[in-house]
C-alpha positions in Angstrom: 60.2 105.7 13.1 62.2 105.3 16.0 64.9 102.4 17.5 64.0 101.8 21.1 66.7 99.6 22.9 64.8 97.9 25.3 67.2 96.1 28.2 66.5 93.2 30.0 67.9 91.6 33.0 67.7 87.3 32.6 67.8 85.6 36.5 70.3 83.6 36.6 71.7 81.2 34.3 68.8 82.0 32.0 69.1 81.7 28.1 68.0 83.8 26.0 64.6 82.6 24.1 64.5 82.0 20.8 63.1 83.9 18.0 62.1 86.5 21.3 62.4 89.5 18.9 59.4 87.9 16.9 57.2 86.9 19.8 57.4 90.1 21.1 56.2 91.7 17.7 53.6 89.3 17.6 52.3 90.5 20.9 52.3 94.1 19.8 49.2 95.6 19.3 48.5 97.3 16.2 47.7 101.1 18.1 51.6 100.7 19.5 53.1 101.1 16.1 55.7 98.4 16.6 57.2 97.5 13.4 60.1 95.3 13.7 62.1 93.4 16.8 65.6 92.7 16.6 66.8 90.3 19.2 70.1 89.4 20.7 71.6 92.3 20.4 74.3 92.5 23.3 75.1 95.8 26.3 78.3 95.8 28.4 74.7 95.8 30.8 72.8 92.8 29.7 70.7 91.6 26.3 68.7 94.2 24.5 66.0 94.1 21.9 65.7 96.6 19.5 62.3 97.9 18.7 61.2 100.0 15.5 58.2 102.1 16.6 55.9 104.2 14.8 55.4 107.5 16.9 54.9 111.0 17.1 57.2 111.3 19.2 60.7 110.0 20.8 59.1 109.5 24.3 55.7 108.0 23.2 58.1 105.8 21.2 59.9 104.9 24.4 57.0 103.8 26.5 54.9 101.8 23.3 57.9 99.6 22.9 58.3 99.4 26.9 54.4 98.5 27.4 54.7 95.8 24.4 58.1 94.2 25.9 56.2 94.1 29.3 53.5 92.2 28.0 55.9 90.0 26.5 58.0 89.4 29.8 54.5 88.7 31.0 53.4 86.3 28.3 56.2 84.5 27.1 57.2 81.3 29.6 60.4 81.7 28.0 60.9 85.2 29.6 59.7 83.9 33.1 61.6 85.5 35.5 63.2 88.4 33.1 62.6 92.0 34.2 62.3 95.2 32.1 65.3 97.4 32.6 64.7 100.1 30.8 63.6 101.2 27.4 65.0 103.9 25.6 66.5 106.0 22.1 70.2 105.9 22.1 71.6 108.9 21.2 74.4 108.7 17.9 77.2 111.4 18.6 78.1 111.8 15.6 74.6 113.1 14.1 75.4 116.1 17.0 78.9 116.7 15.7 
């Protein structure tokens, strides 16, 4: 299982929906693996959902949780207007120390 932190850019003055992390699971489809969707999570860049994926890999991991937040962004009038900025595994340091 892997953490994708997906990033999202709001237009302005936007709020961030609720229970977004849950929607966005809900829109998953079962063949992308996605397990769990934390929301509200905060970047010095912007909010970020956190996705749990099921995948072989780190990079099919990356673009299941991408696809399923880009339906969301797509399907959720709450999201109307937010954009996709990137989805991807953070690396943790000190597991390479």
């Amino acid at each position: 299982m892997y953490l994708v932190h997906v990033h999202l850019r709001a237009p302005e003055g936007a709020a961030f929906p609720e229970a977004a992390g849950e929607a966005v699971r809900r829109l998953a489809r079962p063949e992308e693996g996605i397990e769990h969707v934390v929301d509200r999570l905060r970047a010095p860049a912007g909010p970020v959902l956190g996705v749990y994926v099921l995948a072989d890999g780190l990079h099919q991991a990356e673009a299941r949780a991408a696809l399923a937040c880009g339906r969301a962004l797509a399907g959720i009038p709450a999201f109307r207007g937010w954009t996709l900025a990137g989805a991807e595994v953070p690396l943790v340091s000190a597991f390479w120390e």
